[in-house]
C-alpha positions as CSV (number, residue, x, y, z in Angstrom):
1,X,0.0,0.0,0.0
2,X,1.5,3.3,-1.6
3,X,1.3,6.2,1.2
4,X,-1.3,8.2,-0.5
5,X,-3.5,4.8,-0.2
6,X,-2.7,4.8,3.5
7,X,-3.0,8.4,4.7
8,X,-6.9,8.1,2.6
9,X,-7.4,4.7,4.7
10,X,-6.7,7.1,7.8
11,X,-8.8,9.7,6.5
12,X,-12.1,7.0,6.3
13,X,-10.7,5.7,9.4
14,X,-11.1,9.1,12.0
15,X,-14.2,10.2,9.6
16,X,-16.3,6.9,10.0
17,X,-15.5,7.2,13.8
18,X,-16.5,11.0,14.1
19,X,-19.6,10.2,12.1
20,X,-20.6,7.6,14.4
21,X,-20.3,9.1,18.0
22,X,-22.1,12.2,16.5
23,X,-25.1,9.8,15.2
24,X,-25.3,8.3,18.7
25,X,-25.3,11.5,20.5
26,X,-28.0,12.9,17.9
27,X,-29.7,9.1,18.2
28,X,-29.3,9.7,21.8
29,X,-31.0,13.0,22.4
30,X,-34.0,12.5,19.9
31,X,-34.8,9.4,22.0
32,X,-34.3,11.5,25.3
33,X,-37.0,14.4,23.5
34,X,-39.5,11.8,22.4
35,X,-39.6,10.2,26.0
36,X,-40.4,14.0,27.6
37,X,-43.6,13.2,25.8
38,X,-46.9,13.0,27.5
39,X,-47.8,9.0,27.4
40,X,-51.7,9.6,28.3
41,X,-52.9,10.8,24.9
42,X,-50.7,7.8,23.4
43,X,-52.1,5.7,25.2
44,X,-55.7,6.1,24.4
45,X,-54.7,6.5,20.8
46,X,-53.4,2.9,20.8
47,X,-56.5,1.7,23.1
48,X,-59.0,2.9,19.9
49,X,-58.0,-0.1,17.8
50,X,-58.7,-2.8,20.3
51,X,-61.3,-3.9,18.1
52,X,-59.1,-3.7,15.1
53,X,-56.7,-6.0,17.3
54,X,-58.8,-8.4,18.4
55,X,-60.4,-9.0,15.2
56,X,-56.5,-9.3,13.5
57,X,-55.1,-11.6,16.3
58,X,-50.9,-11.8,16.0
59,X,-49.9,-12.5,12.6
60,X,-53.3,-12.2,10.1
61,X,-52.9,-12.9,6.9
62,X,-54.1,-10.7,4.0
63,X,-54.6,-13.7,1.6
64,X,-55.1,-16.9,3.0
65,X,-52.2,-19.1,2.4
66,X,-49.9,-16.4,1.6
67,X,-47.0,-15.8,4.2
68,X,-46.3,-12.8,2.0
69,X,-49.2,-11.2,3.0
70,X,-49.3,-11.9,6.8
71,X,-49.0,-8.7,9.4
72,X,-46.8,-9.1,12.3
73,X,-49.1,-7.4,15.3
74,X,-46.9,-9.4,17.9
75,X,-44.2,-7.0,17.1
76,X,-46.0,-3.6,16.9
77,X,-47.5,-4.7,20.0
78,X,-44.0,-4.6,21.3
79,X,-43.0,-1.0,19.5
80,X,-47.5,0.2,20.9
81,X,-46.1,-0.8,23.9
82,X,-42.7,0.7,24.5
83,X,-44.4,3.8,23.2
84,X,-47.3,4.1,25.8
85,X,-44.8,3.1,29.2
86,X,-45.6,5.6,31.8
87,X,-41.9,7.5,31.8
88,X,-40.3,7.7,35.6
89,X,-36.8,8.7,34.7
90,X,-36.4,10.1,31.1
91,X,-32.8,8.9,30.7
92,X,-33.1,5.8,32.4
93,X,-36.2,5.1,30.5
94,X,-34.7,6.0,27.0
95,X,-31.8,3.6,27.3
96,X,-34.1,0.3,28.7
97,X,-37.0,0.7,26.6
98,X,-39.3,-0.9,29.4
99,X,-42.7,-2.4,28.9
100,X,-45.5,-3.7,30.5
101,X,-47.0,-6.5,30.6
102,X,-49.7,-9.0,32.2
103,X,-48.3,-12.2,34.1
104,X,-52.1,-14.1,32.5
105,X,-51.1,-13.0,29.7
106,X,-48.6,-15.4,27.4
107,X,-48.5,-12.6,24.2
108,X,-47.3,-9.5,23.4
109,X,-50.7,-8.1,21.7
110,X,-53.1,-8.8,24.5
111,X,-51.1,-7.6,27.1
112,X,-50.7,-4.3,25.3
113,X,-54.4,-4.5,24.7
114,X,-54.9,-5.0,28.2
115,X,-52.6,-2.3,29.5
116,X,-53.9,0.5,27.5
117,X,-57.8,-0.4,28.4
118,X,-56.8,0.1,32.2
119,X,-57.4,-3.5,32.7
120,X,-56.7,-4.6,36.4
121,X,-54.2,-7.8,37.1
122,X,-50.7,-8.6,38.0
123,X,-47.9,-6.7,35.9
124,X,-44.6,-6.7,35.5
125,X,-42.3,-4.7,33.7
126,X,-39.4,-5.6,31.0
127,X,-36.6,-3.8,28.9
128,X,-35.4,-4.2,25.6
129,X,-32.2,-2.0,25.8
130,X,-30.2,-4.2,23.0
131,X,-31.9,-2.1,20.1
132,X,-32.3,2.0,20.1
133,X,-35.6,1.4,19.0
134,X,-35.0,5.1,16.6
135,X,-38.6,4.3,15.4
136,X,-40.0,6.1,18.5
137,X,-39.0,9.3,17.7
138,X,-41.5,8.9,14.9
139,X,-44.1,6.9,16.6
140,X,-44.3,8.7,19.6
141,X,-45.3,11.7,18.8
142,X,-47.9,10.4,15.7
143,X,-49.9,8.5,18.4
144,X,-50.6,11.8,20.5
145,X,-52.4,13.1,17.3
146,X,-53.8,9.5,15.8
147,X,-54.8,6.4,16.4
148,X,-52.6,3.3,15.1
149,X,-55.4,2.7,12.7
150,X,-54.9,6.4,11.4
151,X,-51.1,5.7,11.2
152,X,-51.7,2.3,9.1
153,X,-53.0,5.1,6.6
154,X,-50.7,7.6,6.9
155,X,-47.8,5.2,6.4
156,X,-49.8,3.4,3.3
157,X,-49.9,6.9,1.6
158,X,-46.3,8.0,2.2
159,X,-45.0,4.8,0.9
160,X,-47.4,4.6,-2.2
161,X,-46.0,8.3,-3.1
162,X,-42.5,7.3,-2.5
163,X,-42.8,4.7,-4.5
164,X,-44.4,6.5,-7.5
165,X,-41.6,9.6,-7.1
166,X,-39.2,6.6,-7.4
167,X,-40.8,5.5,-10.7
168,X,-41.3,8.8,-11.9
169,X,-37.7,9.5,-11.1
170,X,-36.4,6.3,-13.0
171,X,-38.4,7.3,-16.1
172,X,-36.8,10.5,-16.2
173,X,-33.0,8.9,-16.7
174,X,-32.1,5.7,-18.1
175,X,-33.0,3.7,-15.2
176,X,-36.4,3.7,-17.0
177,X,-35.3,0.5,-18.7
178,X,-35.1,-1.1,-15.1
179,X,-38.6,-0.3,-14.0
180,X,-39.6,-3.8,-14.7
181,X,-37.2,-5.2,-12.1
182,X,-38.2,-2.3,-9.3
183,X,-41.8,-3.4,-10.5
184,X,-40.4,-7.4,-9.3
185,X,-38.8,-6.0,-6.3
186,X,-41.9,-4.3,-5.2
187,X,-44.2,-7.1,-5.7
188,X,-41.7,-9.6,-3.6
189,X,-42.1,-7.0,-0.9
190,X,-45.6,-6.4,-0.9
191,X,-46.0,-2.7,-0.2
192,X,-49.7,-2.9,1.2
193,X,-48.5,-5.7,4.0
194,X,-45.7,-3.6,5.1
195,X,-47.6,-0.6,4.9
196,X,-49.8,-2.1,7.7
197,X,-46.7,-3.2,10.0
198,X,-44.6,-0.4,11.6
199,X,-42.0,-3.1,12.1
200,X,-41.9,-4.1,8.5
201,X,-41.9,-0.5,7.2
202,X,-38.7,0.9,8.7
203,X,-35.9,-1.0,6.1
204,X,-38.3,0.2,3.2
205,X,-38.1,3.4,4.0
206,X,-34.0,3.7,4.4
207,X,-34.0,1.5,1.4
208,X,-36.3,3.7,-0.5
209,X,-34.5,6.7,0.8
210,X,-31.6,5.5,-0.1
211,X,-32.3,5.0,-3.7
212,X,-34.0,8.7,-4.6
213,X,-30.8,10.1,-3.1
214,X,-28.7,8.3,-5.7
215,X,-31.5,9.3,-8.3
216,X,-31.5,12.7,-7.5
217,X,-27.8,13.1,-7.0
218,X,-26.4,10.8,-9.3
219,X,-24.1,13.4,-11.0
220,X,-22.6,14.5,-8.1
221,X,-22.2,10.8,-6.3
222,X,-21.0,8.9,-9.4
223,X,-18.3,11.5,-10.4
224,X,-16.9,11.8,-7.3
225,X,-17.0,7.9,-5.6
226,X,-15.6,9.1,-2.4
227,X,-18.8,9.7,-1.3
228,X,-20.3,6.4,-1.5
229,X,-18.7,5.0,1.4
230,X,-19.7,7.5,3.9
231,X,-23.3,7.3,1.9
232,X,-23.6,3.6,3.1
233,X,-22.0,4.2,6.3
234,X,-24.7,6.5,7.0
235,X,-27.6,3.7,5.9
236,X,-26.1,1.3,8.2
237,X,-26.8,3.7,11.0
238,X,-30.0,4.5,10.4
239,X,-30.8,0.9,9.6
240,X,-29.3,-0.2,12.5
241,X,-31.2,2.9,14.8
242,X,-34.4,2.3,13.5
243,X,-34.6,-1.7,12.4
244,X,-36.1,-3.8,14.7
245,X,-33.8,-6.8,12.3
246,X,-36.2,-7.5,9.7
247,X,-34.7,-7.8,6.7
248,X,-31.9,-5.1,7.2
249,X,-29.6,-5.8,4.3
250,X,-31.5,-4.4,1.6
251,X,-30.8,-1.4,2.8
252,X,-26.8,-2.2,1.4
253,X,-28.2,-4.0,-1.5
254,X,-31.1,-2.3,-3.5
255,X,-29.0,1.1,-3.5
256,X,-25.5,-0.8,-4.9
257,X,-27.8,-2.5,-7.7
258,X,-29.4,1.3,-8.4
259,X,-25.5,2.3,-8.2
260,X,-24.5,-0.6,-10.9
261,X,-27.5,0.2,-12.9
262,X,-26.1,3.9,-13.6
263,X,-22.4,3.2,-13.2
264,X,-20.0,2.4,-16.5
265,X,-17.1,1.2,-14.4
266,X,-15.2,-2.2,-14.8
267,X,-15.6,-5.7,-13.5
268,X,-12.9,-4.7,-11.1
269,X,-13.6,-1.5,-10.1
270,X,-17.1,-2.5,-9.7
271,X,-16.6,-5.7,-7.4
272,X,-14.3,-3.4,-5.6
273,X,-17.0,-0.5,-4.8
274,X,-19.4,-3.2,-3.9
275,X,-16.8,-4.6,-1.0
276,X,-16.2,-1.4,-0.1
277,X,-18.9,0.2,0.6
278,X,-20.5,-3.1,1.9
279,X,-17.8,-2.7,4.6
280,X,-18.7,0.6,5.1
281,X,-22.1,-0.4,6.1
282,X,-21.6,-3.0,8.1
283,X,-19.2,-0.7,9.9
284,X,-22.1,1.8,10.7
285,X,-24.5,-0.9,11.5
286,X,-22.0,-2.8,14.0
287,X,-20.7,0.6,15.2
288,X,-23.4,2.1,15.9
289,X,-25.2,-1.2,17.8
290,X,-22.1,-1.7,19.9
291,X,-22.4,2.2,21.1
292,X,-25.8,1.5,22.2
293,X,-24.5,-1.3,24.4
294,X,-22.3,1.2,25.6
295,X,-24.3,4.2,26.3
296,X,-27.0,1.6,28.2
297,X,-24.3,0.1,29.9
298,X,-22.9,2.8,31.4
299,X,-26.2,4.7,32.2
300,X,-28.0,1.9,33.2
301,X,-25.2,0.6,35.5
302,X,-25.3,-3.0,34.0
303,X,-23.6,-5.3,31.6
304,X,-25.5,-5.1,27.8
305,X,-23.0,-6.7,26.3
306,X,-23.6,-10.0,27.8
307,X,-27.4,-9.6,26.6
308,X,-26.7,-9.1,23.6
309,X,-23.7,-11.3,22.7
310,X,-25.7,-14.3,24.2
311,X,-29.2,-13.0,21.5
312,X,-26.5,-12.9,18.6
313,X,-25.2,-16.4,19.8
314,X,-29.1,-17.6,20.0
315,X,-29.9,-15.7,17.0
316,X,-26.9,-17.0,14.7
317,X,-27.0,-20.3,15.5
318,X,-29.1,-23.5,13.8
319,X,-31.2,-24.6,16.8
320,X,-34.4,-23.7,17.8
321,X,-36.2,-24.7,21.1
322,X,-34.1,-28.2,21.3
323,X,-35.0,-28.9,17.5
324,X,-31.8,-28.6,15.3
325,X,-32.3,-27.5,11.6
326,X,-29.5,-27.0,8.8
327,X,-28.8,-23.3,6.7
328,X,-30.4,-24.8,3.9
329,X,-33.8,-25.6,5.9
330,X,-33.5,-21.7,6.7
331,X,-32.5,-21.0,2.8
332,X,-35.5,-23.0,1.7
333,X,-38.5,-21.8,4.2
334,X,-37.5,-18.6,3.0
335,X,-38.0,-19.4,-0.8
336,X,-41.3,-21.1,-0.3
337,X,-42.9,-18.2,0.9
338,X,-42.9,-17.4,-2.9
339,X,-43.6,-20.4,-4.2
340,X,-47.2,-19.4,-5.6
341,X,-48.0,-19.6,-9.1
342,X,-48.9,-15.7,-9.2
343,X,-45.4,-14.9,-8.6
344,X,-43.7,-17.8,-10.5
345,X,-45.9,-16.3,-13.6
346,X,-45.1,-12.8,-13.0
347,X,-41.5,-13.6,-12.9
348,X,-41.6,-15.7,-16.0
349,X,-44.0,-13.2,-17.7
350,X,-41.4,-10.1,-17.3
351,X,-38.2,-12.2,-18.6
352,X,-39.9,-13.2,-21.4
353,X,-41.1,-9.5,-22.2
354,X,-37.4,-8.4,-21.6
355,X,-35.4,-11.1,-23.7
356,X,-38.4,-10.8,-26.5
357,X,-38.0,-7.1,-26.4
358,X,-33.9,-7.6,-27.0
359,X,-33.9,-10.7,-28.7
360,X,-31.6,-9.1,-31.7
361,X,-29.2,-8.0,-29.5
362,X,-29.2,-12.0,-27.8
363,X,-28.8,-13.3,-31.0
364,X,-25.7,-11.3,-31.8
365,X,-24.5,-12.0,-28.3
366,X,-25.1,-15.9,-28.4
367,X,-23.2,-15.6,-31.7
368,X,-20.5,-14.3,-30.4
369,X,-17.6,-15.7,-27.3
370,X,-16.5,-12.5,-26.8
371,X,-19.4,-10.7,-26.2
372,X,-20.7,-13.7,-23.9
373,X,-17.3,-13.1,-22.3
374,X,-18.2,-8.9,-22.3
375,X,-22.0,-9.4,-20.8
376,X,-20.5,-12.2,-18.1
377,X,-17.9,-9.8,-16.7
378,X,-20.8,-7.4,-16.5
379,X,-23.3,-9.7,-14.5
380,X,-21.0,-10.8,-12.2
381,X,-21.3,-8.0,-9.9
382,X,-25.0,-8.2,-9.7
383,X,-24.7,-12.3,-9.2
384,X,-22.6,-11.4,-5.9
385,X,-25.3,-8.7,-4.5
386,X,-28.4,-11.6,-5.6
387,X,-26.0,-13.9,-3.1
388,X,-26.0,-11.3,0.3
389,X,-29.3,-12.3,1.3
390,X,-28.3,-15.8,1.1
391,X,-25.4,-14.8,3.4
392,X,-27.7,-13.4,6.2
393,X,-29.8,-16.4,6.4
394,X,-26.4,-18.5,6.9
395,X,-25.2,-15.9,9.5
396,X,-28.8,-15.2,11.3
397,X,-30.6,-18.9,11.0
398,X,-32.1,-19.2,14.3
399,X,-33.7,-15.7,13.2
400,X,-34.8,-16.0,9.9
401,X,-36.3,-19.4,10.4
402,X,-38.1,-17.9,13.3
403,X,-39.7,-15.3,11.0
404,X,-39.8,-16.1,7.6
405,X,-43.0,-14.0,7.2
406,X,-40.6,-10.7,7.0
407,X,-36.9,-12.2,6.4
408,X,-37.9,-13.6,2.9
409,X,-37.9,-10.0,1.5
410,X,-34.6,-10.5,1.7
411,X,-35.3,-12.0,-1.8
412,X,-36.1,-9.2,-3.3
413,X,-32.6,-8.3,-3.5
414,X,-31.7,-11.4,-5.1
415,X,-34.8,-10.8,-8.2
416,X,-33.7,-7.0,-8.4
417,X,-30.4,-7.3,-8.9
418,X,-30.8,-10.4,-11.1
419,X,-33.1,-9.0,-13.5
420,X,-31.7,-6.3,-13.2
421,X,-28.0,-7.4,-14.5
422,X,-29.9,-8.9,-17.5
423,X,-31.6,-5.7,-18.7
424,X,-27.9,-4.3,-17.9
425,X,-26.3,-6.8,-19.9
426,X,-28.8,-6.2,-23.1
427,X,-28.6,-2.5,-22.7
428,X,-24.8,-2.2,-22.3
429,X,-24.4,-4.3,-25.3
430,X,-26.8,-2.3,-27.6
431,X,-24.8,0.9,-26.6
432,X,-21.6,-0.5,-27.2
């Protein structure tokens, strides 16, 4: 390594680290604000949809038989209910995240339900201080003004005009020709089920986010690469701040393929930005987790390091309850969820439109080695991105085989950038 390679290593090095101790002090102090709040209108906010609730139950379904379309209630009964905790000590309260619940009670939802209807019976009170749980800054103060029901709304129409700026956006630039992938993408994700989950719709919005920066500021981002380090640096933050671990790593891997898409750059210097900034994020999201242990550690006056080392143990490893289960179990629970003949159509359906639509410029390519040779180098970077989510499941199996009913949009990844490469390949080799 030359010495203009080291001192810009060092550079990174004392940015990265002044980036993330000023995200946990801002992380810190929005927290501290939100829990200054007054929990009584929250809390009869959230007790308004115990009707909505109890019809639901934990995890309804949509469309029977599709896990695509199931809700997860369990856990926004978790996020309703560190929400509405009456606050004794702001800082204390911030950093543990406590919540009550109902010793009769064996779930989340009813206990929550319970709670917030004044319901009398033993209680007893639990912390979650592993995550930062960002999402209350936003949650917090929308239930002193609405009801969850209210929100489930609000949070349908934000993401339905995201989406369509995102399209429109595309259209404008040569990204149009990848529209039909983003339309894949989208339907793998199922935009009205996470609308309805708060849990669920925190990694779509960083994702999404993430992408309209790179669409709006392409120029500026592409000719100067620098910046796409600290870019996904910053998205493992806020994924980290706000994820309650869903399916965090689309957050790294939709904005790389949108990246790829506009990029011109060689195999190598491709694969290279891809390892790069893929290190970058998981510097931010590590960083960032590890100084919440810290902060709760030292303000709470106990050790939150041993929590959470022992929940990474549990969650990494390929047991569950006694029963033992291998990474491809994990690999394969999370591909049935799709196996349903409207997606194995749909999927089929928009190849076939985008191979018919270039099918002079495959036959000159099938024709020819070296332009096989040319397209290959160019899909390889787009093959290693469809393989992260396939990474996670190997490195968080006791999680995702938990909860396939969020973790397979994971997938998504893997049918954005692949179609995406194709459409790439075509379009690279008609401009050539």
């Amino acid at each position: 390594m030359n010495y203009n390679s080291s001192k810009k290593a060092i550079v990174y090095f004392i940015n990265s680290i002044i980036i993330l101790l000023l995200s946990a002090c801002l992380g810190s102090i929005l927290l501290i604000i939100v829990y200054s709040l007054p929990v009584a209108p929250m809390r009869e906010n959230v007790a308004r949809g115990t009707q909505v609730y109890n019809l639901e139950g934990n995890f309804p379904e949509l469309a029977a038989g599709y896990r695509s379309t199931k809700l997860d209630n369990d856990t926004d009964a978790t996020m309703l209910a560190n929400a509405v905790y009456p606050v004794s000590d702001i800082l204390q309260d911030a950093f543990s995240v406590p919540m009550i619940g109902y010793e009769n009670r064996s779930d989340r939802l009813y206990s929550l339900l319970d709670y917030v209807n004044h319901v009398k019976g033993a209680t007893y009170v639990t912390t979650y201080p592993r995550y930062w749980h960002g999402y209350l800054i936003f949650l917090k103060p929308l239930l002193l003004l609405f009801d969850f029901s209210d929100i489930r709304v609000l949070n349908m129409t934000i993401q339905f005009l995201l989406i369509v700026l995102c399209i429109f956006q595309m259209a404008k630039t040569k990204h149009s020709q990848y529209i039909p992938a983003f339309f894949l993408l989208l339907i793998v994700w199922n935009p009205i089920t996470i609308s309805l989950s708060f849990q669920n719709s925190t990694c779509f919005y960083i994702t999404i986010f993430a992408i309209l920066y790179l669409l709006f500021t392409k120029k500026e981002i592409y000719a100067i690469s620098l910046k796409l380090p600290y870019l996904f640096l910053l998205v493992g933050i806020v994924t980290v701040y706000f994820d309650f671990l869903t399916y965090p790593l689309v957050s790294l891997g939709i904005p790389l393929v949108i990246w790829l898409n506009e990029t011109e750059k060689s195999l190598k210097q491709n694969l290279k930005t891809i390892i790069i900034c893929s290190i970058f994020w998981g510097i931010g999201y590590v960083g960032m987790w590890i100084e919440k242990w810290i902060l709760a550690s030292c303000i709470l006056r106990k050790n939150i390091f041993t929590d959470g080392l022992s929940q990474f143990l549990v969650r990494s490893s390929n047991e569950i309850e006694g029963t033992v289960f291998s990474k491809w179990d994990c690999i394969t629970l999370q591909i049935s969820v799709l196996l349903k003949w409207p997606y194995f159509l749909l999927f089929i359906g928009v190849l076939i439109f985008i191979l018919l639509k270039n099918r002079k410029t495959l036959l000159i390519i099938l024709k020819s080695k070296k332009e096989c040779y040319f397209v290959i180098s160019r899909f390889v970077p787009y093959l290693l991105l469809c393989l992260y989510p396939f990474i996670w499941y190997c490195v968080a199996s006791n999680h995702c085989y938990i909860n396939p009913k969020f973790t397979y949009r994971l997938l998504g990844l893997t049918i954005f950038a692949g179609f995406s490469g194709v459409i790439k390949c075509i379009q690279i080799e008609q401009s050539s």
